[in-house]
C-alpha positions as CSV (number, residue, x, y, z in Angstrom):
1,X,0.0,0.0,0.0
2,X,1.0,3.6,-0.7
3,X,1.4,6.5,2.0
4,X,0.2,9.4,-0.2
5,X,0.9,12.8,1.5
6,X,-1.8,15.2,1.1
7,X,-0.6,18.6,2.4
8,X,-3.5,20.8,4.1
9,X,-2.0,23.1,5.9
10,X,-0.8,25.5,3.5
11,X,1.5,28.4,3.9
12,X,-0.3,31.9,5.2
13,X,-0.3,34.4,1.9
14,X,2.7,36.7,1.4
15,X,2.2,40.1,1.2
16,X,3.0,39.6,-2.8
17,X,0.6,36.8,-3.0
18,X,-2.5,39.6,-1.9
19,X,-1.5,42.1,-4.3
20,X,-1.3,39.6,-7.0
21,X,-5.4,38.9,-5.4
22,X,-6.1,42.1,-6.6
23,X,-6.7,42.9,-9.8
24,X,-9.7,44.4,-9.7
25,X,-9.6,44.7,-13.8
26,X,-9.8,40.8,-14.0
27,X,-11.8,40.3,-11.1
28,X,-14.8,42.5,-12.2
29,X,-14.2,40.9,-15.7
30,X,-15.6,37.7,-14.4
31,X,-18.9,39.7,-13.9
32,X,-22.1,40.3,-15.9
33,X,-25.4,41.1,-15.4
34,X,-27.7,38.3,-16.8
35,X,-30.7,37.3,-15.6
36,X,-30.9,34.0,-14.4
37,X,-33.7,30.9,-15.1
38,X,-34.9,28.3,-13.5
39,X,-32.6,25.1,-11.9
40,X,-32.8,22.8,-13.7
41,X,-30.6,19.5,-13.4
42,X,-28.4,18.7,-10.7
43,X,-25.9,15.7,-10.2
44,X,-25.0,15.4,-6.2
45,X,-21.2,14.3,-5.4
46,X,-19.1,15.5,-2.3
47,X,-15.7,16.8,-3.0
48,X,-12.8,17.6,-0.8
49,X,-12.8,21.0,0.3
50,X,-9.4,23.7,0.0
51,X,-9.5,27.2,1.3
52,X,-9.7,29.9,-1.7
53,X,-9.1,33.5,-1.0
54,X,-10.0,36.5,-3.5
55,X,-9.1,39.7,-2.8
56,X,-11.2,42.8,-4.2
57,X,-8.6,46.0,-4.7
58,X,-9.9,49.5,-4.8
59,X,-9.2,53.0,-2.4
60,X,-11.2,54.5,0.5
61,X,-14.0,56.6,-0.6
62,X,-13.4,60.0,0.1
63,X,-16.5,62.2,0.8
64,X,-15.8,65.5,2.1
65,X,-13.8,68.0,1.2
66,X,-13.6,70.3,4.6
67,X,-15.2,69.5,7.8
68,X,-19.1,69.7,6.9
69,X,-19.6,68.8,3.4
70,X,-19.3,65.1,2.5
71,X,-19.1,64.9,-1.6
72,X,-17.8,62.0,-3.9
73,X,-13.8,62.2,-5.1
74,X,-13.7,59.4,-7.5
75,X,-14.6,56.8,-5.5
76,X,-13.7,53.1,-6.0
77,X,-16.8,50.8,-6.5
78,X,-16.0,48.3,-4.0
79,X,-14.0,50.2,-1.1
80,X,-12.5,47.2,1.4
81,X,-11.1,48.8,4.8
82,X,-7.8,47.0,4.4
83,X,-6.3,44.7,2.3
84,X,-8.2,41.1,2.3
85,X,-11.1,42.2,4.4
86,X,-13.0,40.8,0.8
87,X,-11.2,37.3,1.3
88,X,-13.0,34.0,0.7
89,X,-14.3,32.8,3.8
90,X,-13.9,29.3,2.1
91,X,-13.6,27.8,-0.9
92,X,-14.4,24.3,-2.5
93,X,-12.5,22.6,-5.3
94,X,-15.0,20.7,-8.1
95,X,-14.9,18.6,-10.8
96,X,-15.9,20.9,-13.6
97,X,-17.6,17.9,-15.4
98,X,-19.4,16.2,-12.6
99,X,-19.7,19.1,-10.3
100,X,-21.1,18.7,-6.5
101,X,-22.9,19.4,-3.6
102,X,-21.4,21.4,-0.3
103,X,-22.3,22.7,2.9
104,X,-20.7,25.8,4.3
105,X,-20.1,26.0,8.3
106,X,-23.0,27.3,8.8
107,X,-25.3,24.8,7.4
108,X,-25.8,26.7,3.9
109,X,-26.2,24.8,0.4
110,X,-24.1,24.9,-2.8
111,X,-25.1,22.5,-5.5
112,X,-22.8,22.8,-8.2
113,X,-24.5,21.0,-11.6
114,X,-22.2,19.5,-13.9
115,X,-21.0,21.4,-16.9
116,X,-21.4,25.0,-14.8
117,X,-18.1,26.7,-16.0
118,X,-17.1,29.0,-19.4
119,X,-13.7,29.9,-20.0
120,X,-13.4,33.3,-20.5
121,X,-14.5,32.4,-24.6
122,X,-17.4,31.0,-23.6
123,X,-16.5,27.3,-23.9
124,X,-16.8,24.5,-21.5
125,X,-14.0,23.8,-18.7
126,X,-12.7,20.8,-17.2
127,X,-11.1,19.3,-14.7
128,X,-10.7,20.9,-10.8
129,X,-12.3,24.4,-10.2
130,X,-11.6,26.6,-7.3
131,X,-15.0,27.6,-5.8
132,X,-14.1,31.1,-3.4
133,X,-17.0,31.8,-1.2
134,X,-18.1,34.4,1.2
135,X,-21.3,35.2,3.4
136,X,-22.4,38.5,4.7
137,X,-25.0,38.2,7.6
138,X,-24.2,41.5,9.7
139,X,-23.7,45.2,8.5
140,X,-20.1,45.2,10.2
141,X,-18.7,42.4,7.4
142,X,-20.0,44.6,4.7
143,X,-19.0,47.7,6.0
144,X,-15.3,45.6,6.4
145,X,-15.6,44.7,3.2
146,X,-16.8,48.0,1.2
147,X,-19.6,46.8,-0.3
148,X,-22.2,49.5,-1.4
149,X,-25.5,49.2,-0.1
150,X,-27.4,52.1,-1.8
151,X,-30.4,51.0,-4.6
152,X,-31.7,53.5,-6.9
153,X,-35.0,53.0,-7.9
154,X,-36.7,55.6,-10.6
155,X,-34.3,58.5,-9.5
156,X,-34.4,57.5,-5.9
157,X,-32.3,56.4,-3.7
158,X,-32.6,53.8,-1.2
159,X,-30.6,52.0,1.5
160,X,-30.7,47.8,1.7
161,X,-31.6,45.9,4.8
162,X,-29.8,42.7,4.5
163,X,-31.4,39.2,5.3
164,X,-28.2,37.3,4.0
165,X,-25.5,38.2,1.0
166,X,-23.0,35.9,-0.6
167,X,-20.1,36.2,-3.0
168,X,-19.2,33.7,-5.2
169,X,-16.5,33.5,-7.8
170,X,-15.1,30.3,-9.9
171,X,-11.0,29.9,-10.9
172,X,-9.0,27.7,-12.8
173,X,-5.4,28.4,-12.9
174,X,-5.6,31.7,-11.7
175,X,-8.0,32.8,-13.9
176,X,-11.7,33.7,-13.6
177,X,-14.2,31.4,-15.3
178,X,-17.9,32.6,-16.0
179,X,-21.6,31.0,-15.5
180,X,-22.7,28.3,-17.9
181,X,-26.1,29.6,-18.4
182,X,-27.5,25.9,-19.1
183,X,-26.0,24.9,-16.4
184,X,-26.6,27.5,-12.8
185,X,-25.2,27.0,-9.9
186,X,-28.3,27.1,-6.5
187,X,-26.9,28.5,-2.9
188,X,-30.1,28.4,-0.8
189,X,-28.1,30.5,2.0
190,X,-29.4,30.5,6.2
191,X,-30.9,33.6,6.8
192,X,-31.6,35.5,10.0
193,X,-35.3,36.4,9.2
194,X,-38.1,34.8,7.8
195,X,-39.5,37.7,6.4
196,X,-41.2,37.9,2.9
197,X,-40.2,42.0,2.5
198,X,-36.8,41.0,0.9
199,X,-36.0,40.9,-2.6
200,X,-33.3,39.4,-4.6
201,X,-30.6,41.4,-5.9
202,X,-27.1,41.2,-8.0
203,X,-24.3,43.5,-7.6
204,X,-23.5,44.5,-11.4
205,X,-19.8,45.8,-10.5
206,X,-19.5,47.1,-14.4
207,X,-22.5,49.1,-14.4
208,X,-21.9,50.1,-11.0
209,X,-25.3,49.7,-9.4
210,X,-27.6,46.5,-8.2
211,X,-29.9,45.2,-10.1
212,X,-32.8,43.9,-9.7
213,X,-33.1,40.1,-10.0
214,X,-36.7,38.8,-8.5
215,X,-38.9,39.1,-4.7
216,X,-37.9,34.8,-4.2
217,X,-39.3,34.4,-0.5
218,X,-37.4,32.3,2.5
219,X,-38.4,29.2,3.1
220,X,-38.7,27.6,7.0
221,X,-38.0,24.4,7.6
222,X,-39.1,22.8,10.9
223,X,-37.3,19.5,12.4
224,X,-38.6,16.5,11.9
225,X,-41.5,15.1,14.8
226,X,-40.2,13.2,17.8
227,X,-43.7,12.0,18.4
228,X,-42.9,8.0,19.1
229,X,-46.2,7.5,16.6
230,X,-44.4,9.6,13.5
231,X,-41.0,7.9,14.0
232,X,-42.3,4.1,14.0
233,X,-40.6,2.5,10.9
234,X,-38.7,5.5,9.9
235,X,-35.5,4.8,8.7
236,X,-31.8,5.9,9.8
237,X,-31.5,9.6,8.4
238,X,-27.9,8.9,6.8
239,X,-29.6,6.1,5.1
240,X,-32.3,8.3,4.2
241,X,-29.7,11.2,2.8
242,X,-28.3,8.2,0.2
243,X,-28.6,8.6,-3.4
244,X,-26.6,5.9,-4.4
245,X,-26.6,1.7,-2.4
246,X,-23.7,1.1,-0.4
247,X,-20.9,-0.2,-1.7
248,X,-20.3,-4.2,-1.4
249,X,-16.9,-5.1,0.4
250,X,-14.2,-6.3,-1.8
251,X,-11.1,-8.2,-0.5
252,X,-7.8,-6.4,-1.1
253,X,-5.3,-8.1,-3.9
254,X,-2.1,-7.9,-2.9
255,X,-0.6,-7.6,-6.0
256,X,-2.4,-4.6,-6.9
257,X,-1.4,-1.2,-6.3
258,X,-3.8,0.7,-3.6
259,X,-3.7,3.6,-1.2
260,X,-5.1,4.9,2.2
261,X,-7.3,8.0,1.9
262,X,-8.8,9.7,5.0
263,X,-12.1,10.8,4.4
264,X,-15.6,12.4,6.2
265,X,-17.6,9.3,6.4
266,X,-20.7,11.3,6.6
267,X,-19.9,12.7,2.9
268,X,-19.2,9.3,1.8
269,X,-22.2,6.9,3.3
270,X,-21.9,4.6,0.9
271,X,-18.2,3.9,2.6
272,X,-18.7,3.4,6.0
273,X,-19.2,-0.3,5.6
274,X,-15.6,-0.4,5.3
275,X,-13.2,-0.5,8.1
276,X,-9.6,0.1,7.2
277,X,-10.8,1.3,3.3
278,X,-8.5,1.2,0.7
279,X,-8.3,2.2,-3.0
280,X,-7.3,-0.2,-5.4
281,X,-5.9,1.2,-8.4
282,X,-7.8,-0.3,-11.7
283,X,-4.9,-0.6,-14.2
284,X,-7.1,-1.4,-17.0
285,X,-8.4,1.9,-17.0
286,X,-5.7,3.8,-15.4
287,X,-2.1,2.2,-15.6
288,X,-0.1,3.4,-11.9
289,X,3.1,5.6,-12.0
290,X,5.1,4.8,-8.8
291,X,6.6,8.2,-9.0
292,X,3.0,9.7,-7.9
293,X,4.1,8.4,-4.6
294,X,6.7,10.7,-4.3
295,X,5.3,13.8,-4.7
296,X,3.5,16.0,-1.7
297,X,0.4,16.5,-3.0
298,X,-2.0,19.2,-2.1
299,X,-5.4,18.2,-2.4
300,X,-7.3,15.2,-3.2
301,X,-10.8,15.1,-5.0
302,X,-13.1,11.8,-4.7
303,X,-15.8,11.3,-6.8
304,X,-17.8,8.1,-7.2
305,X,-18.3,6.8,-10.7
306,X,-22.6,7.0,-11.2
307,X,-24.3,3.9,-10.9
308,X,-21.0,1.8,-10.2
309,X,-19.0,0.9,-7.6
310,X,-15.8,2.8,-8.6
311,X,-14.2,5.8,-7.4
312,X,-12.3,8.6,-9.3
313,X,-9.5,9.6,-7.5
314,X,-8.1,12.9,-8.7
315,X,-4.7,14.1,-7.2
316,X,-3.1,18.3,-7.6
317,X,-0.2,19.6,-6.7
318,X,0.5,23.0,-8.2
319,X,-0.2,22.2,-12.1
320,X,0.2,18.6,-11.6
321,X,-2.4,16.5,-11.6
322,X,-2.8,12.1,-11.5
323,X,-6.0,10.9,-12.0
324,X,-7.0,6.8,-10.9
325,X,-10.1,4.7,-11.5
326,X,-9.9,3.2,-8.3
327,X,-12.1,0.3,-6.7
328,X,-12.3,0.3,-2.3
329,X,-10.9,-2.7,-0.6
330,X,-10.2,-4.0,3.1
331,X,-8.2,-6.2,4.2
332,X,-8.9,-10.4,4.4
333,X,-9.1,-9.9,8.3
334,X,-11.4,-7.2,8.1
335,X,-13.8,-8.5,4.6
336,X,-16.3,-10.9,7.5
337,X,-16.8,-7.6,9.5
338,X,-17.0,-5.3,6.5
339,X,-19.6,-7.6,4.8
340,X,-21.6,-7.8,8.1
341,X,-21.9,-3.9,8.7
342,X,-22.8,-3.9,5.0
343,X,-25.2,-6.2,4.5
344,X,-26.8,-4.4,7.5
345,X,-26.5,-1.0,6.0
346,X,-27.6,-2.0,2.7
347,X,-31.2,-3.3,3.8
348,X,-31.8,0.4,5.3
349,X,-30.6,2.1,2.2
350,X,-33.3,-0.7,0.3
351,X,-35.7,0.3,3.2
352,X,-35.2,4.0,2.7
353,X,-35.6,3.4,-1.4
354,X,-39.1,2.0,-0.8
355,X,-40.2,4.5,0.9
356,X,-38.5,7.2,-1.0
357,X,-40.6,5.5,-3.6
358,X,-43.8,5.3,-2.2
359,X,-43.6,8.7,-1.0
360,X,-42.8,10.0,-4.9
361,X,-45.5,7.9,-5.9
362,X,-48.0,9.7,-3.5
363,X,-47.4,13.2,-4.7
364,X,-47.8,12.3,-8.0
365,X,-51.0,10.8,-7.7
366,X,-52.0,14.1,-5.4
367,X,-50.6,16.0,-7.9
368,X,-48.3,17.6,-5.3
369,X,-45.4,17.6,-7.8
370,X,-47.2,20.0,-10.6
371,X,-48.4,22.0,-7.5
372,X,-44.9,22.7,-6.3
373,X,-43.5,23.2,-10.0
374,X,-45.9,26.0,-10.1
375,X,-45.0,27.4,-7.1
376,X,-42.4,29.7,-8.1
377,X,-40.9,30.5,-4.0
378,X,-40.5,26.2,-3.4
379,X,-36.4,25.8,-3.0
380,X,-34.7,23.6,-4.4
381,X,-33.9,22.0,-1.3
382,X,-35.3,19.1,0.2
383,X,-35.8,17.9,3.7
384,X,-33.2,15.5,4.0
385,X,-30.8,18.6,2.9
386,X,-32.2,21.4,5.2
387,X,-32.5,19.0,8.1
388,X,-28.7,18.4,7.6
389,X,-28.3,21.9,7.8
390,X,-30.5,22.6,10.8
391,X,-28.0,20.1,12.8
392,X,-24.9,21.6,12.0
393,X,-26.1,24.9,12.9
394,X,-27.0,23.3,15.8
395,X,-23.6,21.0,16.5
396,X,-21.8,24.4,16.3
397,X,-24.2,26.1,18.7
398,X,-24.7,28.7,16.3
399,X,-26.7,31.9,17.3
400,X,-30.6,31.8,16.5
401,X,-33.1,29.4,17.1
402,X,-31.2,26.3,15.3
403,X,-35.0,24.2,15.9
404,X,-36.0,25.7,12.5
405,X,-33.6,26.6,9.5
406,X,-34.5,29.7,7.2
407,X,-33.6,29.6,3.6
408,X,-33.1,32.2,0.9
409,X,-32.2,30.7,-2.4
410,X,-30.3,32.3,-5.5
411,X,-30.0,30.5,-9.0
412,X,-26.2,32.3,-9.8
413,X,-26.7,34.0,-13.6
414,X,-23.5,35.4,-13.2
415,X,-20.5,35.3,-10.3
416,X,-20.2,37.5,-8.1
417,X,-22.6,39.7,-5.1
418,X,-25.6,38.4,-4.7
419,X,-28.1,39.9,-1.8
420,X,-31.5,39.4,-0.5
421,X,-32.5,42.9,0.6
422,X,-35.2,45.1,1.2
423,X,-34.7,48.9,0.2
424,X,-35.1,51.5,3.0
425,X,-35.5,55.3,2.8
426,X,-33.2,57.4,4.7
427,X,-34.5,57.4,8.1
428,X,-37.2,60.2,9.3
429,X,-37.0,62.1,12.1
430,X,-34.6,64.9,13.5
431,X,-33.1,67.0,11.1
432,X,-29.8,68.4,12.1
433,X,-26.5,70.1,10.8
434,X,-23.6,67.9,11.9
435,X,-19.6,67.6,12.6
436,X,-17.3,65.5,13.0
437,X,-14.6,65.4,16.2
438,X,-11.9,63.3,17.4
439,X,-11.2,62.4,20.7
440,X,-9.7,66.0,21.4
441,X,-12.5,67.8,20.0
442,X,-10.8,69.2,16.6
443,X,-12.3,68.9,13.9
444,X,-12.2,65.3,11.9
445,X,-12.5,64.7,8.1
446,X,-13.5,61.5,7.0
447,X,-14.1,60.1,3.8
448,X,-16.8,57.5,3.7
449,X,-19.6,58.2,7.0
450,X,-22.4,55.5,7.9
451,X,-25.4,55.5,10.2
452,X,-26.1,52.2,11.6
453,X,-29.0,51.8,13.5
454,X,-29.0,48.3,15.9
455,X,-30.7,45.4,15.4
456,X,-31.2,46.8,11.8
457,X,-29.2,45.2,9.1
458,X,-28.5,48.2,7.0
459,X,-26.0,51.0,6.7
460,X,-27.2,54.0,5.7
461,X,-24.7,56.2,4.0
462,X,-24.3,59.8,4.0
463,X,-23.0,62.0,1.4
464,X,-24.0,65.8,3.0
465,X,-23.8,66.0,6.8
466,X,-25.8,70.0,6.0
467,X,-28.8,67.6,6.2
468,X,-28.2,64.8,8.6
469,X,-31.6,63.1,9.7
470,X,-31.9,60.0,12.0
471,X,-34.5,58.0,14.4
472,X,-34.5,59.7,17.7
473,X,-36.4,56.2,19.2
474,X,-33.3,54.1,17.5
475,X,-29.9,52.8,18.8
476,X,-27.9,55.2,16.6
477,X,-24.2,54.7,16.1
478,X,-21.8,56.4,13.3
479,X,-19.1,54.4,11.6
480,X,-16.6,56.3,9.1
481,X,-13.7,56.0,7.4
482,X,-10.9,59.0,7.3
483,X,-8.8,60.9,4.7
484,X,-5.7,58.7,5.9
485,X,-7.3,55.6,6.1
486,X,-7.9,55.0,9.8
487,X,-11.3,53.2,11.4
488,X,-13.6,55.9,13.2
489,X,-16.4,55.1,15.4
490,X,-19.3,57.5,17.4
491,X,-21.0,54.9,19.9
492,X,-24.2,55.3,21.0
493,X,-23.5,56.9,23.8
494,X,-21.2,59.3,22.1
495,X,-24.1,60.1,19.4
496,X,-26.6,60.7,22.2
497,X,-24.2,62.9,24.1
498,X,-23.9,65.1,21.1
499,X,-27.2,65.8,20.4
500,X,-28.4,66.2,24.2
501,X,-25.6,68.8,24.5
502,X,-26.8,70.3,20.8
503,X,-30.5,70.7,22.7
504,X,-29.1,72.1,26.2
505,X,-26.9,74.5,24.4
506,X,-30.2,75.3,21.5
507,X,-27.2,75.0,19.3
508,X,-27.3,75.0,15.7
509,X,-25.5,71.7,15.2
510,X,-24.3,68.5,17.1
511,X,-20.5,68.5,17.0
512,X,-20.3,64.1,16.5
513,X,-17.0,62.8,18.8
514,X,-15.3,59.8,17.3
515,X,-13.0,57.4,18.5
516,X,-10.6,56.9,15.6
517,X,-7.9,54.0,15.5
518,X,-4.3,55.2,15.5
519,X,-3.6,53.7,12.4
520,X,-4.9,52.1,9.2
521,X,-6.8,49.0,10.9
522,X,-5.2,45.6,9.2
523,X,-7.6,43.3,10.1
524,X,-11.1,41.9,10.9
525,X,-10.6,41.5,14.9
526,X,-9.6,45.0,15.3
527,X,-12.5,46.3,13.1
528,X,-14.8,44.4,15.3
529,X,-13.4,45.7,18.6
530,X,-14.3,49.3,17.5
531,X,-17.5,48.2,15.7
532,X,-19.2,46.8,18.9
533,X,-20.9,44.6,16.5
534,X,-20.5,40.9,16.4
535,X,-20.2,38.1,13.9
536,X,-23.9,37.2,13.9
537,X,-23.5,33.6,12.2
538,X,-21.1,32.5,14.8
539,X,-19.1,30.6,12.1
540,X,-16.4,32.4,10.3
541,X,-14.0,35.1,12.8
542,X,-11.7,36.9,10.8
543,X,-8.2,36.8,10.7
544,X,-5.8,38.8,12.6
């Protein structure tokens, strides 16, 4: 047997490595706006996941030019607050052709069809893909990141409330691919809220604006009964979740090449029969180089072969790839216990099949299947998928009320932004004239200036402090960005202070006091600190 190194742990990014990240020419050049149709095939297999970071370049914005007028100065689109606050949370490599089916940390869906990448000529890719993905579910990860959130609508403007945003962006060698539009990818993201008020929108980062996409409504899924009466018969859920019988245990030939692979046995069902699995390499189809033993490879992708009981195991390292049609063995001391545990697995799967079937067979006679084909809000997901989700939100002990699982789904036209928002007017209420202070008092001139209101998902920006209205009954805080680069925050308590000394001196204007960070902040944790907001999913922290 062969000891294959898979290397996991990759080196941290140099500071070259993050400017190569970004070129914001080729990364808005794997946008554009389309819009996008109905899913409409997808083929489930779990790949090995890789981290993925991309990096979106671009300046500070800087509003104002003296102390009380705020007023655009070229402005970059996208405006992160230091370099790599637009990083991948995670990413996920696929197999172009087959494509898969993934779960981010926080329980949310990416089914990947097969066929779903364009080269930048518009012609089908294959091989491994680098999936980069990103969730925004708080107003201080898209303030970090620079992301606008103004909507003009018939020559108004209008502020977005968030339920949930992702970004999502596909590489191959470095280079951006595009959306096969036969072929969409579906994220059905966890949201925060269950409200119906939110729409769908797509960051067009060419035209410069969002667009509007469609009004797609969550969806709330509820755990499955505990009632002893509802679970009688029911099968085991992992059975349940299988797509494909369990593979039958095959005794190891010793003159065959093979190797050891660790793997998630809850992403490979069909596997856990097996104690001590190996692959055995199927020379007929795919002859074995012993140099491939050699090399410290990176990542490994593992796909099984549809309606077969082969494997595809694909090796990378750098631009090197090695590719086996492979077949899982055990051991002879191990085949008696292996069959066992599969024989015993294998009548559930059967078990769960039937009534898979049954079930299927039901709907269509109640016609339940036209009904929801028609029903233009029904996910994509099913319950065996969102229940799965629910549970890992609740393994990690994730914030919200993990008994019920919202989803927002969005069929990807095009890579990139994608949001479910509502659009918001500017808030009503107290006009004022307003400043801006430092610690000391003097007079402070910031670029980019935010009103953030808590427990409100939305940053409303500012652009002429001459006419600064906000909610007197709201938690108001302020959240700006100066000349120079540095972080500047007015905390609530700050922001009330200023206006009840504005009243008790019947002064013309409220003279805002920030505390500003010394210098340019580098990273997420420090943001957060002066923010006072926290990372609402409870998943992803950022790196310091």
């Amino acid at each position: 047997m062969e000891n294959y190194n898979i290397n996991r742990k990759q080196e941290p990014l140099s500071d070259a490595d993050i400017a190569k990240g970004q070129d914001f020419n080729a990364f808005m050049n794997a946008y554009s706006a389309k819009q996008p149709s109905f899913f409409k095939s997808t083929k489930f297999y779990v790949l090995a996941v890789v981290t993925g970071v991309v990096l979106i370049g671009g300046g500070y914005l800087l509003l104002n030019e003296d102390e009380n007028n705020v007023a655009e100065n070229n402005p970059a689109f996208i405006q992160p607050l230091f370099a790599g606050a637009g990083a991948a949370d995670t990413g996920f490599t696929v197999d172009a052709t087959a494509g898969g089916m993934f779960f981010n940390s926080n329980g949310s869906i990416i089914s990947v069809p097969g066929s779903a990448f364009l080269d930048s000529a518009g012609k089908p890719v294959s091989g491994a893909v680098e999936l980069r993905y990103k969730e925004f579910h708080d107003v201080a990860k898209i303030f970090m990141a620079g992301i606008p959130m103004t909507y003009d609508s018939a020559g108004t403007q209008y502020n977005f409330e968030s339920a949930g945003m992702i970004e999502i962006t596909a590489w191959q060698n470095g280079k951006p691919l595009k959306v096969n539009p036969d072929s969409m990818i579906h994220v059905a993201i966890v949201s925060n809220t269950a409200e119906d008020r939110f729409n769908t929108y797509y960051l067009d980062t060419a035209a410069k604006q969002w667009k509007y996409i469609n009004d797609a409504k969550a969806v709330t899924y509820n755990p499955p009964s505990t009632d002893s009466s509802s679970t009688a018969g029911v099968i085991p859920s992992e059975a349940e979740g299988m797509t494909e019988a369990p593979v039958a245990p095959k005794v190891a030939d010793k003159n065959k090449p093979s190797f050891a692979i660790a793997f998630d046995p809850t992403e490979f069902p069909e596997l856990v029969a097996y104690k001590g699995v190996r692959f055995e390499v199927d020379e007929n189809q795919t002859p074995y180089n012993k140099e491939d033993k050699k090399v410290k490879w990176e990542d490994v992708v593992i796909n099984r072969i549809k309606n077969k009981n082969n494997f595809k195991v694909t090796f990378t390292a750098g631009s090197r790839e090695a590719m086996y049609i492979t077949t899982p063995v055990v051991d002879q001391k191990d085949f008696a216990a292996a069959q066992k545990s599969w024989e015993e697995r294998n009548a559930d799967y059967e078990k769960a099949k039937k009534q898979r079937e049954e079930r299927e067979a039901k709907m269509a006679s109640a016609n339940e299947q036209a009904m929801q084909e028609l029903d233009r809000h029904r996910l994509w997901v099913n319950d065996t998928l969102a229940e799965r989700a629910r549970q890992m939100r609740a393994a990690a002990n994730l914030q919200g009320n993990t008994e019920t699982i919202v989803l927002r789904e969005f069929i990807i036209s095009d890579f990139g932004i994608w949001n479910s928002d509502c659009p918001m007017s500017m808030p009503e209420g107290m006009e004022i004239f307003a400043k801006t202070a430092g610690p000391d008092g003097k007079p402070l001139e910031v670029g980019k200036i935010c009103l953030v209101q808590k427990n409100v998902n939305a940053l409303y920006q500012y652009y002429n402090l001459n006419a600064f209205r906000f909610d007197t009954l709201a938690d108001n805080m302020l959240w700006a960005i100066t000349k120079d680069g540095r972080l500047a925050v007015c905390q609530t308590d700050d922001f009330n202070a200023a206006i009840d000394k504005m009243k008790k001196d019947k002064a013309k204007e409220a003279i805002f006091k920030f505390e500003v960070s010394p210098t340019a902040v580098k990273n997420g944790i420090a943001a957060r600190n002066m923010l006072g907001i926290p990372d609402l999913t409870g998943t992803v922290k950022e790196k310091s």
